[in-house]
N, C-alpha and C positions, 0 to 999 in steps of 0.2 A: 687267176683268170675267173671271172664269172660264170655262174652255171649257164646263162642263155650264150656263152658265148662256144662254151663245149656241145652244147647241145647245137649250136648252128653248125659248128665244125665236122659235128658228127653225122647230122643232115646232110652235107656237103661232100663229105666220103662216102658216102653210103649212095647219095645219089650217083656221085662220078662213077659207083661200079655198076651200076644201073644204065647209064647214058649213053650205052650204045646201044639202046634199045632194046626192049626186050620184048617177045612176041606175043604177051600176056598184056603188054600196055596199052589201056585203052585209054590212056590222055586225051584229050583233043586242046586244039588253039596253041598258038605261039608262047603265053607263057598262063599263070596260074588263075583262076577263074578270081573276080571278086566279090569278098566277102561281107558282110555287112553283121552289127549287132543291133540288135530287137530289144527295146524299151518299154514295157506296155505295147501300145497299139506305133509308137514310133522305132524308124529302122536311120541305122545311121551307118554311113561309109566308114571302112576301115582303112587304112594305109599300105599298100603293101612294098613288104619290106624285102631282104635277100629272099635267093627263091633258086630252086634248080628245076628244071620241066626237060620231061624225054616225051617225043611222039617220033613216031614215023622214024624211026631207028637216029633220030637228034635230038641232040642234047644242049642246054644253053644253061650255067648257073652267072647268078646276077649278083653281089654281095655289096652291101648297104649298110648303113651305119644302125646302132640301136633304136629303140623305140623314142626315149626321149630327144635324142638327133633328127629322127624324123619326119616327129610331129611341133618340131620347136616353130613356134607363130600360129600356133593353128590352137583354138580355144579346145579343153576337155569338155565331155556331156556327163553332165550336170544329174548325178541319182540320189535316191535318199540310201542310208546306209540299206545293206541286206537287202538291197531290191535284187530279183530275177534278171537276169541276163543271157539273153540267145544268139547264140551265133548262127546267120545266115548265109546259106552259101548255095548259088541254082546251079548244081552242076552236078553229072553222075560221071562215073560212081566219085561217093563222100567221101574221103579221106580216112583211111581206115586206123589210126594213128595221130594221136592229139597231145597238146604239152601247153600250159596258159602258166602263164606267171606275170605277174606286177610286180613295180622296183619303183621304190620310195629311198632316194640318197641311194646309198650302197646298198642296200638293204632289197634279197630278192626275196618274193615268196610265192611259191605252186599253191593254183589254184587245183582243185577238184572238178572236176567238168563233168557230169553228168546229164546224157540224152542234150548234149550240145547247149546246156545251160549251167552255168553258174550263179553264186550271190555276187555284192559290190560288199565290200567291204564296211564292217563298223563303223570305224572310224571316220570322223572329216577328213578329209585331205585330197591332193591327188594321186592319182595313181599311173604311170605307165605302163601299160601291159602288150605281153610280144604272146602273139596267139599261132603257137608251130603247129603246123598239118604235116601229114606223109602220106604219101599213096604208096603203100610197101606190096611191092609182088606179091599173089598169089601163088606163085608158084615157083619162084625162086628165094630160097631164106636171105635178108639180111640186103637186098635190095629192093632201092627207093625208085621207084619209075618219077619220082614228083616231090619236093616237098616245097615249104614257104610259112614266111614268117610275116605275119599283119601286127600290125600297130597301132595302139589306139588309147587315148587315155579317158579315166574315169574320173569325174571331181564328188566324193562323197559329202554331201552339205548336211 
């Protein structure tokens, strides 16, 4: 089994024990805000992908195919290798809980996410990448008020 695929499963448990609501959630809107990544001075839409969202003591999870199922028909954006990369997201509170990886053939690999920025990788090529959020209780351990998985690919020229 693939690690983004335990790692969705485990999102998905983790939120169903959360989804009856819990009184510390301060979710808002029907399902997970959208996200965007920052190119230099350009912003570009993410995909979003499975997703579980609680407000107002309801709960709904959504479950969708991976990243390269997607975004299939839809062109990559175009970075030179090692350039900066930022994820944008207008929503409070941020996700307190992050996971990024890119998968080239079978092959996965975690990215580093620092202050909600990563590199693009060396190499030419492309990349699909599934960028997980969690909004994990404050006050209760090991529950997910929220989480969701965006999609988005990179072409390194």
């Amino acid at each position: 089994m693939k690690k983004w695929m335990l790692v969705l499963l485990l999102g998905i448990l983790m939120t169903l024990a959360g989804c009856g609501g819990s009184t510390s959630s301060k979710l808002t809107g029907s399902k997970p805000p959208e996200t965007y990544i920052q190119i230099g001075n350009d912003t570009y839409p993410t995909t979003l992908g499975t997703y579980c969202w609680s407000n107002n003591f309801k709960g709904v999870c959504v479950d969708t195919a991976g990243p390269e199922a997607l975004l299939e028909g839809k062109d990559p954006i175009v970075v030179q290798p090692g350039e900066e990369i930022s994820f944008v997201m207008d929503y409070k509170p941020l996700p307190n809980e992050v996971h990024v990886a890119y998968y080239t053939g079978d092959k996965e690999t975690e990215m580093k996410v620092e202050n909600h920025r990563f590199t693009a990788p060396e190499e030419k090529g492309v990349y699909y990448y599934s960028y997980g959020v969690w909004w994990m209780d404050e006050n209760e351990e090991n529950v997910s008020n929220g989480d969701a998985f965006y999609a988005f690919a990179l072409e390194v020229k």
